[in-house]
N, C-alpha and C positions, 0 to 999 in steps of 0.2 A: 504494500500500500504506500502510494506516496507521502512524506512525512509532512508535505504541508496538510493536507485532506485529514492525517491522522489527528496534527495536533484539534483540529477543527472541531472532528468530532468530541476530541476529550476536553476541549473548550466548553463544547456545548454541556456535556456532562458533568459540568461542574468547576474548573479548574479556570481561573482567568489565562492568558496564554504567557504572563509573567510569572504566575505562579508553574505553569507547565513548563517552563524552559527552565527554572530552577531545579524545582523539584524531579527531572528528566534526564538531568547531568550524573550519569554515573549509576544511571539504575534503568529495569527492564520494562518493556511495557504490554501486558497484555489484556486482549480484548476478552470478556466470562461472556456467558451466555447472557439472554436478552440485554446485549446490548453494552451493559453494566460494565464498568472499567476496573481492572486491579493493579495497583500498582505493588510491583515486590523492590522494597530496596536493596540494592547490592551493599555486600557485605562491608562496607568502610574501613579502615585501617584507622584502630583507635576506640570504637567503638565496644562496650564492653556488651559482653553477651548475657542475658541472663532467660534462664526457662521456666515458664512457668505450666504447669498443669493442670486440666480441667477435673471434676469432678464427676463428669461425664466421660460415656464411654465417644463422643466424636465433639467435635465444636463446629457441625452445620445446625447452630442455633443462634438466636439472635441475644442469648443471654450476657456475650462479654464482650460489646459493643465498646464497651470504655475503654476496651483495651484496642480493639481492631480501628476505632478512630485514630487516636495518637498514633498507633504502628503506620496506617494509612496517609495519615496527614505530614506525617512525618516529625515528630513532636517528640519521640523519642529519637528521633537519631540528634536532633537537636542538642536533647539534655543525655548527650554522648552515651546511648544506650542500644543496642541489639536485640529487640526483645521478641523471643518465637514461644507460641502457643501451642502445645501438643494436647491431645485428646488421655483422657486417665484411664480406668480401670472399674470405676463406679466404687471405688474402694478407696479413693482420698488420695493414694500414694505418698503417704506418710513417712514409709521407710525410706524412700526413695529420696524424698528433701534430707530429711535425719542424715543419709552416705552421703549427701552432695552431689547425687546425681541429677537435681531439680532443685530450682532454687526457691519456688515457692509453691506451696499448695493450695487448696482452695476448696476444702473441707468441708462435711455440717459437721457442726456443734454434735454430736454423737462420737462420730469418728475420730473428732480431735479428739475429745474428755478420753474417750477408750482410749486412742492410742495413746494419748500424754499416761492414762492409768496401765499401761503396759509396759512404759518403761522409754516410749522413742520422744527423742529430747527436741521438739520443737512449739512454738508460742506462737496464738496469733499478734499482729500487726494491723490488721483492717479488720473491718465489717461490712463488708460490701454491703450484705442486705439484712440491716439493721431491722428485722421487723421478722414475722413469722411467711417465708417465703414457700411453705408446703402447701398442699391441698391434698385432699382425697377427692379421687377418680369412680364414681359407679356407672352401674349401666343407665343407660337413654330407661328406661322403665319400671328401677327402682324406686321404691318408697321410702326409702331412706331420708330422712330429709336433717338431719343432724350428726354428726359424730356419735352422741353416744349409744346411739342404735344399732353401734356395732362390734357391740358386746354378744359374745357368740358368734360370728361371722367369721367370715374367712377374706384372707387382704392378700392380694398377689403383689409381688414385691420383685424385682431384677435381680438383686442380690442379698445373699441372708444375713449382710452388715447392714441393710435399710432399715433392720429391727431398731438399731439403735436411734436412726431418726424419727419413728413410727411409735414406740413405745412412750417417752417423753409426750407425745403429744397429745396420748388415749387418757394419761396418766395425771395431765393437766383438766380433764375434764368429766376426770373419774370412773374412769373405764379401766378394769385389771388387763395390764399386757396380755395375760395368762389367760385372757377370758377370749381371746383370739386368736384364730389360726392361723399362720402363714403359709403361704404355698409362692417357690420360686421359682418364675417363669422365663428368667433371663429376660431379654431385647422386646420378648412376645408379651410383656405384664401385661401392658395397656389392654391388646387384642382383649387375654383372656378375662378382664373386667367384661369387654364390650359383647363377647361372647356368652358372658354368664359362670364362669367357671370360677370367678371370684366376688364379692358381694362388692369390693372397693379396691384399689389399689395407691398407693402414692404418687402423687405429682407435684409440679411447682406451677410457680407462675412463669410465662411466657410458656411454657409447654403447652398450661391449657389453652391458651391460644392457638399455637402451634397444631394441638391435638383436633382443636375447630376448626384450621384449615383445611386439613388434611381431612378430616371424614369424608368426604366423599369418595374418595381414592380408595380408601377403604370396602366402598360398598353398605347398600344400606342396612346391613346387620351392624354396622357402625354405630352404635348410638349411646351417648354416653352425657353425663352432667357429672358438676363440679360442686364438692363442699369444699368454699375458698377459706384457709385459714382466718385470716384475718379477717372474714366474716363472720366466724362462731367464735372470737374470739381469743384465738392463740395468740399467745403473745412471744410465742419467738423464743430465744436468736437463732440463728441463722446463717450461712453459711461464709465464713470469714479465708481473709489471703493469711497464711501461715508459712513461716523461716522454721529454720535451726534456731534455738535458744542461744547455745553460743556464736552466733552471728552478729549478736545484739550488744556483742562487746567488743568487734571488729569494727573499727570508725569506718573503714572506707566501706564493708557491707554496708553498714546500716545509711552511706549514703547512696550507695544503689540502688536499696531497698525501697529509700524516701523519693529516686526519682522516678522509679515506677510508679509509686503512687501520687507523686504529682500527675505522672503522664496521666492516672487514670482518672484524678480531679480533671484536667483538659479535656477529657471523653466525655465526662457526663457534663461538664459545661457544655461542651459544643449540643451536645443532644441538645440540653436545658433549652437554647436558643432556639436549634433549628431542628427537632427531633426528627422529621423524615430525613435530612440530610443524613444523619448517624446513622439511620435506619437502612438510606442505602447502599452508606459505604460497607455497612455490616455485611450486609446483603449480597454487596458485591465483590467482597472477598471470599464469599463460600458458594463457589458456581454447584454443588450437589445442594444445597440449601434450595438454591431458584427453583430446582426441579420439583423442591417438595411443597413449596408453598407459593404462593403469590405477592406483592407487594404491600398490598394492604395488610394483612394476616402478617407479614413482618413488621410493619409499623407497632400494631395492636400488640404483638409477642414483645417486643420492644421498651414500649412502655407501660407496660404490666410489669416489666422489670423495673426500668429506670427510677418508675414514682417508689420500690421500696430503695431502691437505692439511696434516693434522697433523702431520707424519711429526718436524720437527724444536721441534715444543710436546712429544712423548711422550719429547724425547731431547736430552741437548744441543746445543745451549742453550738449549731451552725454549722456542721463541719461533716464532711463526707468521710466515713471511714470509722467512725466515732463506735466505739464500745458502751453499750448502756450498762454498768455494772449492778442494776436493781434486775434488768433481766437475767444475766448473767446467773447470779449468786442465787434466784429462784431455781434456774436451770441447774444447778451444780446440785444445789439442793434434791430437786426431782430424781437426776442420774443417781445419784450417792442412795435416796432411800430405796430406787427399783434395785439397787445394786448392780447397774450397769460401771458401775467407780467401786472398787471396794471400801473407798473411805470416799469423802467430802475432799472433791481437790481446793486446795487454793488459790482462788481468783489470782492472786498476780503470778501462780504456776500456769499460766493456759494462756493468757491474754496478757496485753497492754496497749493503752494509749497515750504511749512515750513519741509514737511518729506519727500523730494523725496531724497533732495542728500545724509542725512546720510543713506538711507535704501540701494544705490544703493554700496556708499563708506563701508556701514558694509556687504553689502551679501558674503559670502563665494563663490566667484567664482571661485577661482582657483579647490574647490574642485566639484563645478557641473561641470565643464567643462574635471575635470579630468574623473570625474565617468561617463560622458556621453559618453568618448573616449571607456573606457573599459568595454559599456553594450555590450552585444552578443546579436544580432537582432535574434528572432525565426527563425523557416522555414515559417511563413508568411510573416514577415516585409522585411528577407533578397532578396523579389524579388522585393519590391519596389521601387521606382526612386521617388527622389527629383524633384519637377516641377519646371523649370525655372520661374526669371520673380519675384520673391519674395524676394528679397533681405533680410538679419539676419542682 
């Protein structure tokens, strides 16, 4: 393709053509499906690398936007960083931060408490989604219409460490763990909800989105509804970015650590401003993602996320990343009596809010929020609508 025609189009997509001969210099450019532009940066000399892992078994989802903006925008290579996203295990990958083989994880609150009560030496650092980010999944023709109705029941779950997410939260609203069944259906959980073979199963938010889109692909034995946590009342926490413990006494770690999380302050700024833009550089960094879902249905997955994101930037203290230690110490609490901890861990064994405010105080907001004003949405994103009801 001729390079003038190309910048043109990725002009049109978003990039002023100052911003494209910068940002151009030194790195590849390729065209994803509908349309959508990805840009990968070449690897820089100086740049320090760091890996972080999902909590999921792929990342074609719209949940770590705050990080594919910055990567995309180029905002960490800026704040002299490398930063690549690999898919987990559905299992946290705890030991794997612990060796140094990953440098951060991105846990629930189960998995951490367990693994910190097992012995593997790592703290959270963030809170991504400061609020209760689970929901239960039933079928389209259930009568279930609350949590504790599912006393007795049977709950299909991916992997049989989801207990530890799942049990906390029966337990909050006085339901015995014990008093339910589990059955694990790996990749297939959802199905077997919708199928009938299980009475609920666990999800999050942007899934149930996600899961909306998608039903019809499905077929109409598809059919499914949502008991949204934060509807019946859970109160969380929720699934936080996790180091090594002794990282946090390494100065030049723990300034690594803090520029990643600037970069991710930049992300969810940039959303704040201009949320379809985020939505569709998300979007169009995961060409298998296009294939599963549509535009809009990204938007909606998106900020289903974003507004828990924000939860504690719209309230005090202001600050994204922020650990509520009254949730916390209920939760520890909870874990320790089900006996999922053999004792009561120590709040400041597990957590801290040692790097949230310089990360938020250093992020360069003024200029994600500028560049968010002045992305140009394609001809897919520009016919989507923001959903109400999610507050930034």
């Amino acid at each position: 393709m001729d390079e003038d025609k190309l910048a043109e189009e990725l002009v049109e997509k978003g990039l002023t053509r100052g911003d494209l001969l910068k940002r151009t210099a030194g790195v590849g450019l390729g065209i994803s499906a509908l349309g959508l532009f990805e840009i990968e940066p070449a690897l820089g000399q100086g740049l320090t690398k760091v890996k972080w892992v999902s909590p999921r078994g792929t990342l074609d989802v719209m949940d770590d936007f705050n990080l594919w903006v910055p990567i995309k925008m180029g905002y960490y290579r800026r704040l002299g960083l490398d930063v690549s996203l690999s898919p987990g295990d559905a299992s946290g990958n705890l030991p794997q931060v612990a060796a140094g083989q990953i440098d951060m994880g991105y846990p629930s609150p189960g998995v951490l408490t367990s693994s910190i009560e097992a012995g593997v030496p790592v703290i959270s650092i963030w809170e991504q989604y400061p609020a209760q980010v689970f929901d239960f999944v039933i079928p389209g023709k259930s009568k279930i219409t609350h949590p504790r109705q599912l006393k007795g029941k049977t709950i299909a779950i991916f992997t049989d460490i989801w207990r530890t997410i799942i049990n906390p939260m029966l337990a909050e609203i006085g339901v015995d763990p014990k008093s339910v069944k589990y059955r694990v259906f790996g990749p297939q959980w959802v199905q077997a909800v919708a199928l009938g073979q299980a009475d609920a199963g666990l999800v999050w938010e942007g899934l149930r989105a996600q899961l909306v889109g998608q039903s019809a692909a499905f077929g109409s034995a598809f059919q499914v509804k949502f008991l949204v946590g934060t509807r019946w009342g859970s109160k969380g926490p929720s699934n936080t970015y996790v180091v090594r413990t002794a990282d946090l006494s390494d100065a030049k770690k723990r300034d690594v650590y803090s520029r990643v999380l600037q970069g991710s302050v930049m992300g969810s700024e940039f959303a704040k401003a201009n949320p379809r833009a985020a939505a569709q550089i998300t979007y169009g960094a995961r060409p298998l993602l296009q294939k599963l879902i549509p535009p809009q249905v990204a938007v909606e997955s998106m900020m289903q996320l974003a507004s828990g994101y924000s939860v504690f930037h719209r309230r005090p203290p202001h600050l994204y990343g922020w650990h509520d230690a009254a949730s916390w110490n209920r939760y520890l609490n909870s874990v320790a009596k089900l006996g999922q901890t053999k004792k009561r861990l120590n709040i400041k064994d597990v957590l801290t809010n040692d790097m949230v405010r310089a990360a938020n105080q250093k992020a360069d907001v003024a200029r994600a929020r500028r560049d968010a004003k002045a992305f140009k949405l394609n001809e897919f994103f520009r016919t989507t609508t923001v959903p109400k009801g999610y507050p930034l």
